[in-house]
N, C-alpha and C positions, 0 to 999 in steps of 0.2 A: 690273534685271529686265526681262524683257521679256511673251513671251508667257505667263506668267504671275503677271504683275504685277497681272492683274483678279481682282478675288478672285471664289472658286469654281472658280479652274482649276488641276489639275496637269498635269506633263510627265517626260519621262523621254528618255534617250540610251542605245542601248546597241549592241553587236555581234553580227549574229546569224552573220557568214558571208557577205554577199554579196562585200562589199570583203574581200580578202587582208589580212593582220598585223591579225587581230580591228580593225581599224578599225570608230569606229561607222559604221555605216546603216543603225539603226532607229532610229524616234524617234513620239514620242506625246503627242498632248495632250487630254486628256480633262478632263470635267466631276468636280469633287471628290466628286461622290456617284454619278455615273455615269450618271446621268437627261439625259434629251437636251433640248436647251434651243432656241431661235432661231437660223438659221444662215444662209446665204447666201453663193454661191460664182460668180466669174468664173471662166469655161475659155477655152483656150486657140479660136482660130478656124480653126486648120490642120486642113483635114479628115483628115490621117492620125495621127486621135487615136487616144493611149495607150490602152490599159487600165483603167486607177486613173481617167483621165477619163470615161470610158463609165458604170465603175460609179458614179462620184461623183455625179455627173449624175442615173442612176436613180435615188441613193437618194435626196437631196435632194427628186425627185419623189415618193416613196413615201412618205417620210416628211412630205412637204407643210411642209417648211423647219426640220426638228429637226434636231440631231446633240449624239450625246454625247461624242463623239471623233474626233480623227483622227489615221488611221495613215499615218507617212510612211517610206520607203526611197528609200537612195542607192544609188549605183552600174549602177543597172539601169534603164534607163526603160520597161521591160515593156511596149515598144511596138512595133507590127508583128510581133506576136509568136501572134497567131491566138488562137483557141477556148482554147488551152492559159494564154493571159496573161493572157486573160479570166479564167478559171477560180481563177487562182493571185492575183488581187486581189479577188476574192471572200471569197476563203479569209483572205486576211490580213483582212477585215475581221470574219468568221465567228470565229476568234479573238479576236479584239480584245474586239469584244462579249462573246465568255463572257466575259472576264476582267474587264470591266468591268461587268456586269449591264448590257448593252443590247441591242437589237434590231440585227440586220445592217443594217437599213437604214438605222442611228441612227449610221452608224459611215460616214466620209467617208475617200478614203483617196489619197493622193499616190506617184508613185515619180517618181527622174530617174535619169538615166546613159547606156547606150550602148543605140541603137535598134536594134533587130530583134536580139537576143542573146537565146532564147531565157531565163524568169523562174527561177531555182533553188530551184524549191519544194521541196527539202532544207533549205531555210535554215527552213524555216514552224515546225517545232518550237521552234526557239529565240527565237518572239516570246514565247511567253508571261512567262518572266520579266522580259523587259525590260519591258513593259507592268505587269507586278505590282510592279516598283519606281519605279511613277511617284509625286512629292512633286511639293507646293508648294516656291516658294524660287527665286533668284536662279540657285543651283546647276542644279538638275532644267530653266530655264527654257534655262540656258546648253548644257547638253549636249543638248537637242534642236534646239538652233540648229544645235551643229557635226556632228550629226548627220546631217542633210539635205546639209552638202556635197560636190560633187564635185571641180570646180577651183578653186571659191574658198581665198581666201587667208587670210580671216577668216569669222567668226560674224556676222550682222547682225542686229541686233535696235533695237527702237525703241521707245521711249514716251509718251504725252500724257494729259493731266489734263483733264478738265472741273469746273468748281466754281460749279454753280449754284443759287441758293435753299436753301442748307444741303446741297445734295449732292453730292459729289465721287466722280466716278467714272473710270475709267482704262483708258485703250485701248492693249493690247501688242501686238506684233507680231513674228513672225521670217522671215526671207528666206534662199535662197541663189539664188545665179544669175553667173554671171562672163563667158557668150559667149552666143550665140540669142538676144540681146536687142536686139527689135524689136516691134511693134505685130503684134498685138494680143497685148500681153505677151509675155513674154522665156521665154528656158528658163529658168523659174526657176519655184518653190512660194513660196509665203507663207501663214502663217494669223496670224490677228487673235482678236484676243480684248477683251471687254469685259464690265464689271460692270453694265453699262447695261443698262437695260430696253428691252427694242425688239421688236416682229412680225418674224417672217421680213419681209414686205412690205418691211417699212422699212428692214432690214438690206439687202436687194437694194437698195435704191435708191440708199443709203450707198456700198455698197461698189460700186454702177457708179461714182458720183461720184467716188470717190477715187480707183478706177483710171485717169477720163478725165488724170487731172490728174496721174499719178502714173506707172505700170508702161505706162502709155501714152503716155506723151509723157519717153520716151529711145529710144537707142539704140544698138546696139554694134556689130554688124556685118551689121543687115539681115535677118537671119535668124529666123523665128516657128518657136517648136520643138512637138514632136507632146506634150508631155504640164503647159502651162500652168495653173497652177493658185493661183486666189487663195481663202481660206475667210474666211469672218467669223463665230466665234458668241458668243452673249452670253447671260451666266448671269443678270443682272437681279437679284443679290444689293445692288447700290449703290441701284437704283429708279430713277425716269423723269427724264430732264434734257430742255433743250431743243433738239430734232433738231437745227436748226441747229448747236450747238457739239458735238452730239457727231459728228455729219457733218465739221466742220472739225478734229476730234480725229485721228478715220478716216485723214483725208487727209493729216494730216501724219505719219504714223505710216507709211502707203504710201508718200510723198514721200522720208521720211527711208530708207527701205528701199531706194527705186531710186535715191538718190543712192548708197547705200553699196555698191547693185551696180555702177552704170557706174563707180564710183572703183575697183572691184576688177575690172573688166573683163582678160580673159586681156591680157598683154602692155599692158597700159596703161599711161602714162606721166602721164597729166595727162587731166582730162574737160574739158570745155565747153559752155557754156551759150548754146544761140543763139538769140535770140531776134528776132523782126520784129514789125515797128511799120508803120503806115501802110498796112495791107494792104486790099483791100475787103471781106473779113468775118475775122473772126476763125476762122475755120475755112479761109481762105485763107492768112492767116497761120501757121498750124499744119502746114499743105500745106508752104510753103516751107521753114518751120523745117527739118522734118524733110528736105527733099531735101537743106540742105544741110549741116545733120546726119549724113547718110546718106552723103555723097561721099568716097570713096576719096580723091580729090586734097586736101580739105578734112582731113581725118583725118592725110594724108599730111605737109600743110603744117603740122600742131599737133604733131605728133612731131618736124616738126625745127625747130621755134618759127619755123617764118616766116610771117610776116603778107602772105602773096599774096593780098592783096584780089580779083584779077582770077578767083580761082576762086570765093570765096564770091559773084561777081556773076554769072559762067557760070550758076553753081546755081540762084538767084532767078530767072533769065530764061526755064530751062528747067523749070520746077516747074510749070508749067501755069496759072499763076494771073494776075490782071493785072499787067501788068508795064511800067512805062517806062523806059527806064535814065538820060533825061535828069533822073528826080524820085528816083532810087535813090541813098540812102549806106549808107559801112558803116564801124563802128568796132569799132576794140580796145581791151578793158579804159576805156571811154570815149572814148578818143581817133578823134576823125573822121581817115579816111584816105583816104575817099573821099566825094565829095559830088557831086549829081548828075551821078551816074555816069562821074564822071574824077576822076585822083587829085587831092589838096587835100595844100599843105606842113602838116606836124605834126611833131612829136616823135619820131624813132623811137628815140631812145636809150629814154624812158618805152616806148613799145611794146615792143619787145625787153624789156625790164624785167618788163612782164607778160606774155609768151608764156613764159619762162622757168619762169614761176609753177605753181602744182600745179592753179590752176584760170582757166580763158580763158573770158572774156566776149566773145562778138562779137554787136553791135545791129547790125540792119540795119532801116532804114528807107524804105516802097516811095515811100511819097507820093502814094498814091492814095486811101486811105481811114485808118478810123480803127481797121479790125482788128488785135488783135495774139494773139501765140502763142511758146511756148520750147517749144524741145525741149533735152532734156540727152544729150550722148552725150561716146565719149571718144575718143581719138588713135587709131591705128592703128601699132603697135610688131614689132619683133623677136618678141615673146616670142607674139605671137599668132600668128603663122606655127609656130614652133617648137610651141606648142602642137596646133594642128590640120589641119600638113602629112600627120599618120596618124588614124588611128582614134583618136577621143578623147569 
């Protein structure tokens, strides 16, 4: 189970008409008695925000951190779409609520898909029954995972337990996202759910934390999409644990999420993990990671398993941060290949052995200080061209 794995929460998948061949894209996860509970949500930072962002945003404020629900659709990111898109994610929440006995403004609400297509608010009649057939269960949890997708290839869902002083409580989660994923968060949705008791306050703090750590440190092709959206709410049916573990619950739950998107990355072949060491603050580190995370030629080289050190050091030099190349190394899958900053004999039968792999480690180490930071991102393939040479 996933996103409703915390007890107090059900879900539902179902077809209203957006996507062709009744495919689902709609999906819901509401509170099991329909009462709005503690909530808290990360958006996207691209100023040409969606719709479903705009309105999410208000109600969170209106409602001063409740929700009893949230309404999500695929296919359409109801974005750059005017006064009309607005209107037409209003409405799906305006629904939602009757059906669940809440307030609109208790009612949070997501879309993704293709920007500036006008929303087909034909489709709005046919939410009600998918929302009235929402259950508990592994099932109901699973069809609103594949609900939400567009190009992903799987369902991504995640779990973690806390078990403190007699009380165990459990943090679910579901994802989709496959391309746009870049800081500050990816084209993707995610909502959380937990049994824990917690303040709005404190759910916001949680889930900044988890994102820093999480849907913020990957990436895929560089790109921040118009309609990012993370939720967290918590019914507090389990009772109060200690913030600490359930904050590190949060996190792995967002973790395990953005790993399973950059592994389903359009055209992907294998991800990788890059991390730096030695940096002069750990927020320098993070800088670097991610430029060379983010390099086409880097990307370029992991698709066709070569270990061209000479561009993961291009990257480091140019990332803006301290830099000497006489105190720089850099390795694959452990093995040093470079040591202050010129090649060093090693293994490359073992290297090759691990580029080959479904997941590439490259440590790089500046030698200037004692900062460090990963970022996760994945190769750059065939199948991602193919994907978004048209409209997709």
């Amino acid at each position: 189970m996933s996103v409703t794995a915390a007890r107090g929460f059900v879900a539902a998948g179902g077809a209203i008409g957006i996507k062709a061949a009744r495919q689902l894209d709609l999906a819901i996860v509401a509170t099991a008695d329909g009462k709005a509970v503690p909530a808290a949500g990360v958006f996207t930072q691209n100023l040409a925000t969606a719709a479903a962002v705009q309105v999410s945003r208000e109600h969170l404020g209106r409602s001063e951190g409740q929700a009893a629900a949230v309404v999500l659709t695929s296919g359409n990111a109801n974005a750059a779409t005017g006064p009309a898109g607005v209107r037409a994610a209003r409405r799906l929440c305006e629904i939602v609520a009757a059906e669940v006995g809440a307030a609109p403004e208790e009612v949070l609400v997501c879309q993704t898909g293709l920007i500036g297509v006008p929303f087909p608010a034909g489709v709005l009649d046919a939410v009600g029954p998918v929302v009235a057939a929402r259950a508990p269960g592994a099932r109901a949890g699973r069809a609103a995972a594949e609900a939400i997708m567009t190009t992903d290839t799987v369902p991504k869902e995640a779990v973690a337990y806390v078990d403190a002083g007699g009380v165990r409580c459990t943090v679910g989660g579901m994802a989709k996202g496959a391309a746009m994923l870049a800081p500050h968060m990816a084209t993707m949705l995610a909502v959380v759910t937990t049994d824990a008791a917690a303040a709005p306050s404190t759910l916001r703090a949680l889930l900044g934390g988890a994102v820093d750590v999480s849907f913020n440190a990957m990436t895929v092709d560089g790109c921040t999409s118009t309609n990012d959206t993370v939720l967290l709410l918590a019914s507090g049916e389990a009772g109060a644990v200690p913030l600490d573990q359930l904050g590190a619950a949060v996190s792995a739950v967002c973790r395990s999420l953005a790993e399973q998107m950059v592994a389903d990355a359009e055209g992907a072949t294998k991800t990788a993990r890059i991390v730096v060491t030695g940096a002069a603050s750990d927020a320098e580190a993070h800088v670097a990671a991610r430029k060379v995370a983010s390099s086409l030629l880097v990307k370029c080289s992991l698709n066709g398993e070569d270990p061209y050190w000479g561009r993961v050091v291009s990257e480091l030099g140019s990332a803006g941060v301290v830099f000497e190349l006489g105190r720089t190394s850099v390795a694959y899958g452990g093995i040093e290949v470079c040591a202050r900053g010129a090649a060093v004999p090693h293994d490359a039968d073992a290297v090759a052995a691990h580029m080959a792999g479904k997941a590439v480690d490259i440590r790089c180490d500046l030698g200037v200080g004692q900062g460090e930071g990963a970022v996760l991102t994945s190769d750059l393939g065939y199948g991602y061209l193919d994907e978004n040479r048209t409209t997709s």
